[in-house]
C-alpha positions in Angstrom: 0.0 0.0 0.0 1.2 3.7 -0.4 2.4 6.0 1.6 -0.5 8.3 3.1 -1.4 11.2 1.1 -1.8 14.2 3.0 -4.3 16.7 1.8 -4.5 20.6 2.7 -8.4 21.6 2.3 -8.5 25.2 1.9 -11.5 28.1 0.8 -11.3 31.9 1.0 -15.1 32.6 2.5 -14.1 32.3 6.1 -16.4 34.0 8.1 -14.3 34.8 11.4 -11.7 35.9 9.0 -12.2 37.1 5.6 -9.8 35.7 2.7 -7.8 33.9 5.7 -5.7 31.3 3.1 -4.5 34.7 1.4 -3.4 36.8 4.4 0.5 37.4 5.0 2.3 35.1 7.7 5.9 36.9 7.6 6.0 37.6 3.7 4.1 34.5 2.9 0.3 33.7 2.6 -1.1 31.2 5.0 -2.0 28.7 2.6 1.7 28.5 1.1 2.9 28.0 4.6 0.6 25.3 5.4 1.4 23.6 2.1 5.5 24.3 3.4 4.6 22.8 6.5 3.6 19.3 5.0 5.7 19.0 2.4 8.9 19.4 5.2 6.9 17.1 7.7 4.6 14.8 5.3 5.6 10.6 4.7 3.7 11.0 1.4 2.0 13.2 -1.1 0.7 16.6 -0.8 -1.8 18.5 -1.9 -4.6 21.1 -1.8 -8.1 20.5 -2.0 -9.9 24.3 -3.1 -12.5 26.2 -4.9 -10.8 29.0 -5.1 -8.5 29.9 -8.2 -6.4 32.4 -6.1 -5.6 30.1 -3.3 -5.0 27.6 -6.6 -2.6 30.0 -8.0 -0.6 30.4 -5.1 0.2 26.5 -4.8 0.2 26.3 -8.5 2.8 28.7 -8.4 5.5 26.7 -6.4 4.9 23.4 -8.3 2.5 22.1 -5.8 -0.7 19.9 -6.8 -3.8 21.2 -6.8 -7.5 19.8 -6.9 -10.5 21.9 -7.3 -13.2 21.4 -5.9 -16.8 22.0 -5.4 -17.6 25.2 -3.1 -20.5 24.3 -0.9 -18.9 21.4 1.3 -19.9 21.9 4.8 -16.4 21.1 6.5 -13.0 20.6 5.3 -13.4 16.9 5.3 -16.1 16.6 3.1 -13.6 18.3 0.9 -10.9 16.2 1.0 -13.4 12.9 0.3 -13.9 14.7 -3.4 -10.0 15.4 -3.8 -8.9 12.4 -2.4 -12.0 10.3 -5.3 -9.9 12.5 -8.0 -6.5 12.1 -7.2 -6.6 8.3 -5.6 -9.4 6.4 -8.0 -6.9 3.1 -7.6 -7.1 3.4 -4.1 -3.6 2.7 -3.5 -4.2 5.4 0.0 -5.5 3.6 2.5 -4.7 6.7 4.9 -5.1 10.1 4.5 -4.6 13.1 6.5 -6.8 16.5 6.6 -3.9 19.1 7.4 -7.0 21.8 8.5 -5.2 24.7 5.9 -5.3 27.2 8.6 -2.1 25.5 10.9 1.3 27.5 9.3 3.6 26.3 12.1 3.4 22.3 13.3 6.3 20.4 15.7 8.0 18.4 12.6 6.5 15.1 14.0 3.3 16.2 14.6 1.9 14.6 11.4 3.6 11.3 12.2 2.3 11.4 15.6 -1.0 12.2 14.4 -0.1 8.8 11.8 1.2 6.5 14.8 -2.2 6.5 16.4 -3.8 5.0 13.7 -1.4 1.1 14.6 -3.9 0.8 16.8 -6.8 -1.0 15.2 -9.6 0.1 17.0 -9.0 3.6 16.2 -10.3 5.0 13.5 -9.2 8.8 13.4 -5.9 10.1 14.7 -5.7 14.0 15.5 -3.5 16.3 18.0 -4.2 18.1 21.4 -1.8 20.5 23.4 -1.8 22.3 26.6 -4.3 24.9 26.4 -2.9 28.7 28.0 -4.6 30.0 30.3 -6.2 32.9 27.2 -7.3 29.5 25.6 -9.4 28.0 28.0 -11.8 30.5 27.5 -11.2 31.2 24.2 -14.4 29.9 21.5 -11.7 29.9 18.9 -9.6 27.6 20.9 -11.2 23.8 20.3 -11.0 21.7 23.5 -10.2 18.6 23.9 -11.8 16.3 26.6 -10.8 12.6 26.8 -9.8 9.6 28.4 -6.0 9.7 29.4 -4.6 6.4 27.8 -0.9 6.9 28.9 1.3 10.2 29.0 0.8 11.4 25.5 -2.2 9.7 24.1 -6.2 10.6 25.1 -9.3 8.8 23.6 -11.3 12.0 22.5 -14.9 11.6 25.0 -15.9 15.5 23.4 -14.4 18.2 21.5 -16.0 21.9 22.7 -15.6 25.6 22.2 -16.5 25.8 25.9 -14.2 25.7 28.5 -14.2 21.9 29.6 -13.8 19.8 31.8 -15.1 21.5 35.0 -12.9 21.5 37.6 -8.8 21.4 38.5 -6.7 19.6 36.1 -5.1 20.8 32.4 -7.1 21.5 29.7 -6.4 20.7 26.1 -6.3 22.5 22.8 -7.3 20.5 19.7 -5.1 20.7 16.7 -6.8 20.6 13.3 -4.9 17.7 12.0 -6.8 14.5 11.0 -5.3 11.0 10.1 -8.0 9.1 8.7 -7.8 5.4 7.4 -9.6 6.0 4.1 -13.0 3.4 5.5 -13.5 6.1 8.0 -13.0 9.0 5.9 -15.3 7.6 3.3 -18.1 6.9 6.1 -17.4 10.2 7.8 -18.5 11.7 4.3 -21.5 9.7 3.6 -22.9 11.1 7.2 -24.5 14.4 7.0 -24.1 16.9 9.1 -24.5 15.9 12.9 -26.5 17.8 15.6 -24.0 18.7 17.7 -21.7 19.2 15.0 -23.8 21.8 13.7 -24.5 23.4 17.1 -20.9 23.4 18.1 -19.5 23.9 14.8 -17.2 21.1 14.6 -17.1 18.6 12.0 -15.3 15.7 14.4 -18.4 15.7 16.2 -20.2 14.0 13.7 -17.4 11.0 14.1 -17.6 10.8 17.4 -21.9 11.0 17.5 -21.5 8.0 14.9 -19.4 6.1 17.0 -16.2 6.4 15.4 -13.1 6.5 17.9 -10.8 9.4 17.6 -7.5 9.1 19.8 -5.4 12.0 20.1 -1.3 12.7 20.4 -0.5 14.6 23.2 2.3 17.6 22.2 3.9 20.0 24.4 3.3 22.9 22.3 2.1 24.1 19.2 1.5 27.4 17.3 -2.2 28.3 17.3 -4.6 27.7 13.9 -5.3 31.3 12.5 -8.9 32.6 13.2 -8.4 35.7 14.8 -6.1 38.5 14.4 -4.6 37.7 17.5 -3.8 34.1 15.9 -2.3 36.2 13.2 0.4 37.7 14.8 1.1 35.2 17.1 1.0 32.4 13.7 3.5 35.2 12.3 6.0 35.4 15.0 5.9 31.4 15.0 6.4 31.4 11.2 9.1 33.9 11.7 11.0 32.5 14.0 11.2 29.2 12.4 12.5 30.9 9.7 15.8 32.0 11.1 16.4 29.0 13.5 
């Protein structure tokens, strides 16, 4: 079987921040970082799932792969299931991983931590968490993370909310959009509509976890924040910077 494939889902109507995948991350746009980002870090092929010709452009520019896509998908997933038909039709993928095109900065072996999860056979989607800061916890913009502590840097995912959760001492955890699907699960996540608390929460991992599907997350020590704000922005900038010149 091949390597996994890693695709980068990206659109420009964002409504918490306009034209997001276009905005400059120290001299960059986002979108070219994030496609940097997995081709340094990535075990297989890369490329961006859009329906936008600019964001197209951009990737098109620097010799990267794009496939475009239909515009009304309700989550970045459901994107990647039409890239992944288009690009894969042998099926020689049986994994693939949604890099969430709004993460410029990830640990190098985030994606292969996010991959590792996925030797265990009962789980079916492998993602990320980190410590959430103390601005996070209460943050809507900052996903958290509740689950089951499996040892000291693995959690089954119980519940992903924008609320501040659990109740109570103990650390809280910030979910990183990176998904490592086997390509079963991908294709079932896609053939589910749109969950209840998915659509009240506004997160599409929801509708895995409300059909049962198990999601295990890699615990890492720390990692840049996704862009949705502009206080992401400049701290997603310093990040970006700073790796540039280390």
């Amino acid at each position: 079987m091949a390597a996994p494939i890693v695709l980068i889902p990206a659109r420009l109507a964002s409504s918490r921040l306009p034209g997001k995948a276009l905005l400059d991350i120290g001299g960059k746009p986002l979108i070219l970082r994030v496609w940097e980002t997995a081709i340094a870090s990535a075990p297989g092929p890369v490329a961006v799932a859009t329906d936008s010709p600019e964001i197209a452009s951009v990737i098109r520019a620097v010799g990267g792969v794009v496939v475009m896509t239909r515009a009304d998908y309700v989550c970045g997933s459901d994107r990647i299931g039409e890239a992944l038909a288009a690009l894969d039709p042998d099926r020689r993928h049986d994994i693939v991983v949604n890099l969430q095109g709004d993460h410029p900065v990830l640990p190098p072996d985030a994606l292969i931590a996010a991959l590792a999860l996925l030797n265990d056979p009962y789980v079916a989607i492998g993602t990320l968490a980190t410590p959430a800061s103390d601005d996070e916890a209460d943050d809507p913009n900052a996903v958290k993370l509740i689950g089951a502590r499996i040892d000291t840097h693995r959690l089954r995912a119980l519940y992903f909310t924008r609320a501040r959760a659990p109740w109570g001492e103990g650390p809280l955890y910030r979910h990183i959009g990176v998904y490592a699907f086997r390509r079963d699960a991908l294709e079932r996540f896609i053939a589910l509509p749109p969950s209840p608390l998915e659509q009240r929460e506004r997160l599409e991992q929801l509708r895995a976890l409300e059909a049962g599907m198990r999601i295990d997350a890699a615990l890492l020590d720390k990692a840049a924040p996704s862009v949705d704000t502009g206080r992401d922005l400049a701290a997603a900038t310093a990040a970006a910077v700073a790796q540039d010149h280390s």
